[in-house]
N, C-alpha and C positions, 0 to 999 in steps of 0.2 A: 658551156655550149652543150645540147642538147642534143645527141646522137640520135636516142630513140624514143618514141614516146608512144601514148595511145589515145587514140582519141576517136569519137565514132564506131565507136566497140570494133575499131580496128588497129594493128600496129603499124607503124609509121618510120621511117630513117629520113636521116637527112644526107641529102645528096649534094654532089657540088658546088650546085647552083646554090645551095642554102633553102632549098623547098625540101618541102617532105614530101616523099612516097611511100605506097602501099610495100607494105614489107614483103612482098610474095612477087616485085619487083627488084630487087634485089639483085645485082650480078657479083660477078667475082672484081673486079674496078673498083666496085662499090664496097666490099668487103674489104680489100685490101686498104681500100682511104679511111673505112672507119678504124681500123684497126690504128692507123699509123697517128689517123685523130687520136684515139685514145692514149697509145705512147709519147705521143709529141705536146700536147695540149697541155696546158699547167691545171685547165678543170674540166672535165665531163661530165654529165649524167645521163641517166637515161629512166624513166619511168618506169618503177618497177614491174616488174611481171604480175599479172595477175589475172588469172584466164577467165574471170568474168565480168571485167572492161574489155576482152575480146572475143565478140563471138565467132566469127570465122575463126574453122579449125586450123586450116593452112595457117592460118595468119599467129594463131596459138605456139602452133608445132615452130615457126620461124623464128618469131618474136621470144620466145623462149629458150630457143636454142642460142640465139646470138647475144639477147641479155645474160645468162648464164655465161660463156665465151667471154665477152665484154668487160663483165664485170669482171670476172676471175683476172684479167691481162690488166686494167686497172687497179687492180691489188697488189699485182706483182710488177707491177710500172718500177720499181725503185732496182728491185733485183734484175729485172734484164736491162736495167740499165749501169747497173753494176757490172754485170756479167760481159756485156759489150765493153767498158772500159777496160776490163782487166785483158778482155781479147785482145783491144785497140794495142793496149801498152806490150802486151807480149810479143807483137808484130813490131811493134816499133822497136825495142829494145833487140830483136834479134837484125832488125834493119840498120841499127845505130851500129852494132857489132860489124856487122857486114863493113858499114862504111872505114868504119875503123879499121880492120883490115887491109882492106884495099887502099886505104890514105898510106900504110903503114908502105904496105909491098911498092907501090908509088914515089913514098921518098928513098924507100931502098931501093930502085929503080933511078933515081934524080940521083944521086949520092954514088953509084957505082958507074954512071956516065960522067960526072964530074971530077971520079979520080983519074 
């Protein structure tokens, strides 16, 4: 799937719909989906930068900034998705505790109405 590209010496995103816009369109919605594209998607790319397939500056300064950004979270796709797991299990293993606890005080609770 095809995040960003350039075309028309301009840069381009793909949006929800699956159309591309002008990259100086751009919101925070929009940023936040390609972002979670790129983390969630088994392939991405995006055309690489090259600021004379784009002549609009705006379009330079964006497309640059978010190719850089993009690509970097695409490299390190494997490590925060590491890092999330080890987060996931430390919650869980202090939740498992928890419960175990509380089972415990529960039958010691069941066990001293019973005598």
């Amino acid at each position: 799937m095809k995040l960003l590209k350039t075309e028309n010496s301009g840069g381009y995103f793909l949006r929800g719909d699956g159309e591309y816009a002008a990259i100086d369109k751009v919101s925070k919605g929009d940023l936040l989906r390609l972002v979670n594209l790129t983390l969630s998607e088994d392939y991405v790319e995006f055309d690489e930068y090259d600021e004379n397939k784009i002549q609009n500056q705006a379009h330079q300064v964006i497309y640059r900034s978010l190719y850089r950004k993009l690509s970097a979270l695409r490299e390190r796709k494997q490590e925060f998705a590491d890092e999330s797991a080890r987060l996931y299990l430390e919650d869980y293993e202090r939740y498992k505790e928890g419960e175990e606890v509380k089972g415990e005080n529960a039958l010691g609770a069941i066990s001293a109405v019973a005598r």
